[in-house]
N, C-alpha and C positions, 0 to 999 in steps of 0.2 A: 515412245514406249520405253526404250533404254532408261529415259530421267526418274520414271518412276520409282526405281526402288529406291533411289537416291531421295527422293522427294517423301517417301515413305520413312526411310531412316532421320531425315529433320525432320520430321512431322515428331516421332520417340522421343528426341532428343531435346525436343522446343518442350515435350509435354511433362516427360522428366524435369526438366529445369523448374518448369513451374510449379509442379509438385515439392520439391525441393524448396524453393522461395516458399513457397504456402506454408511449409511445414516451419520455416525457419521462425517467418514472421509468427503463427501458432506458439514457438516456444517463446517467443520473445514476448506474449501477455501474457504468461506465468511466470510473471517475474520472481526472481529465488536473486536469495544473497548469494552476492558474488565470492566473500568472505568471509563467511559469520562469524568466526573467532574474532575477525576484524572489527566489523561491526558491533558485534559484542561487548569489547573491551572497550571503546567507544563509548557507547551508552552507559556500561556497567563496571568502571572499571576495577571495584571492588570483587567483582565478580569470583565466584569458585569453580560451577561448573553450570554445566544446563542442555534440557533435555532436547532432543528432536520429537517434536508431535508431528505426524505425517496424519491428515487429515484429508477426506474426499469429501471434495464441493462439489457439489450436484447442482440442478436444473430449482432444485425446493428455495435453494440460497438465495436467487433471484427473485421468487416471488415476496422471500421474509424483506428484500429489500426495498421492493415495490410498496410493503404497506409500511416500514419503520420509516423509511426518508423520502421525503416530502417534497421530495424532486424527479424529475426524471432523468433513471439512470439509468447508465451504459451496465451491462455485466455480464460478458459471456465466458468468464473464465474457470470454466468446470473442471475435475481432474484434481490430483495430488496434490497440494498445498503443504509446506511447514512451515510453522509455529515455532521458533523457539521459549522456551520457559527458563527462566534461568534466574541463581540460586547467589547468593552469597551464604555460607555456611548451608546450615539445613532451612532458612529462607527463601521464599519467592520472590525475588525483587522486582520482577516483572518479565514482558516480552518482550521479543522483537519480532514482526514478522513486514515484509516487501510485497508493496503491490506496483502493476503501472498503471500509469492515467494516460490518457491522450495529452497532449500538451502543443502549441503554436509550431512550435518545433520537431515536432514528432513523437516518441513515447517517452516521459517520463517517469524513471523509477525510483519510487521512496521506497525507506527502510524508515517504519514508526517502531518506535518503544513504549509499550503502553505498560500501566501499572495493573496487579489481574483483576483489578475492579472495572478494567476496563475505559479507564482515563488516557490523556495524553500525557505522558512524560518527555517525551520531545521526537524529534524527526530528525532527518537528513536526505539528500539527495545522492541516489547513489548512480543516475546518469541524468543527465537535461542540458540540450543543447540552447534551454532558453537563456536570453541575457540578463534576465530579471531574477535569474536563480540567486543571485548573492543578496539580493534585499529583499529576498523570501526566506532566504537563511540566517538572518539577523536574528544577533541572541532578543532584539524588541520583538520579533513575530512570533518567534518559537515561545517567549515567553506568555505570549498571547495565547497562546494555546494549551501549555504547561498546566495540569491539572482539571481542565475541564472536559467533562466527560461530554454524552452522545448530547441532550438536550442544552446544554452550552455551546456546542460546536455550533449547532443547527443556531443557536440564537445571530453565530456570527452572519451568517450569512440573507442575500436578497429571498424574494418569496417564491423564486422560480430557481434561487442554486447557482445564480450564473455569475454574480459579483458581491460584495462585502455589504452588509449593511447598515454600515457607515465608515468613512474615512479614518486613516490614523498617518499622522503627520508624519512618520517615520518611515510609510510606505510610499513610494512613486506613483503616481495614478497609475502609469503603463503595469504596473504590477499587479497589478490588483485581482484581473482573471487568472494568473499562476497559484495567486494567496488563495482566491476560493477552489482552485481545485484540487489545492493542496488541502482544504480545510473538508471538500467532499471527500477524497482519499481517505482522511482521518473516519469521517461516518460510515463508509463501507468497510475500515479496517475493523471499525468495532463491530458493528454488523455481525460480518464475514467471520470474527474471530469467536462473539458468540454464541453464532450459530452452528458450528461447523463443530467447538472445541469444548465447547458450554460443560462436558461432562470431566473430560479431562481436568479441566482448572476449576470446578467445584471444590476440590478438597482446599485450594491453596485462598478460596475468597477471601476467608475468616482471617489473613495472614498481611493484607492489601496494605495494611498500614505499615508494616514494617519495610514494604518495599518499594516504598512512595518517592524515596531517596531525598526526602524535601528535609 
């Protein structure tokens, strides 16, 4: 009878910790720029200033994503999101805004740059413990991607999502599943971005061209 309260006080303490762990791993699939000025200047380097859009992604996100991409996809990350929009002079030059993926290695976080028409302007990895991450960041793939919006992405890829469809000799085969989920990240980024912000970045569509940076 003595051990009992003691067996009671780790029972608290085991269920704290896990609460704890749960909540950590929770904040870590909302993934947020670690740096944004960083990242910013990066992408933009011309850049002047740019806004915080603080947007709430709800449960509706999921289902616009179920009928736009052609895949099945993971998304349970509801909750505050931002958006950076960002400006060179009184110009849109585009976004940036971080998601994570699951990845071989555990979660992988990109930070995309997209143009507000909603293209790719380019990407980076802002953690991945994969090894293939340096010939997924090859100025050849990013280029591959560079300007093509939702229905080009989707052309890159197989008919279920899971790999490329077709080879590029600049890529390793062993690469190839980082390359497609880096290339679904992009389709859910646009998605996500205009479903969520669609109202916000209405005024800046008509401006897309100036901010293309091509």
């Amino acid at each position: 009878m003595s051990d009992k309260p003691g067996k009671n006080y780790l029972s608290v303490c085991v269920t704290i910790l896990l609460l704890i762990q749960s909540q950590m791993v929770h904040a870590v699939a909302y993934c947020a720029l670690r740096d944004p000025v960083m990242a910013i200047q990066a992408f933009y380097p011309q850049y002047s200033s740019y806004r915080s859009l603080v947007g709430e992604v709800g449960p509706e996100v999921r289902s616009v994503l179920e009928q736009e991409i052609p895949y099945h996809v993971h998304f349970n990350e509801f909750g505050k999101h931002t958006l950076y929009l960002v400006f060179e002079g009184d110009i849109a030059a585009g976004l940036v805004h971080a998601r994570t993926e699951k990845g071989d290695w555990g979660l992988d976080e990109i930070v995309w740059s997209l143009s507000t028409d909603l293209s790719v302007r380019d990407f980076r990895f802002q953690r991945s413990r994969s090894r293939r991450r340096q010939a997924v960041e090859s100025p050849e793939f990013r280029a591959l991607l560079q300007g093509k919006g939702f229905s080009e992405l989707t052309s890159l890829l197989s008919k279920d999502g899971s790999s490329l469809s077709q080879h590029y000799s600049f890529l390793p085969n062993d690469a190839e599943p980082l390359a497609a989920t880096v290339i679904l990240s992009a389709l859910k980024t646009i998605v996500v971005t205009g479903s969520t912000w669609q109202a916000e970045l209405a005024p800046y569509v008509a401006q897309r061209g100036h901010g293309a940076g091509q």
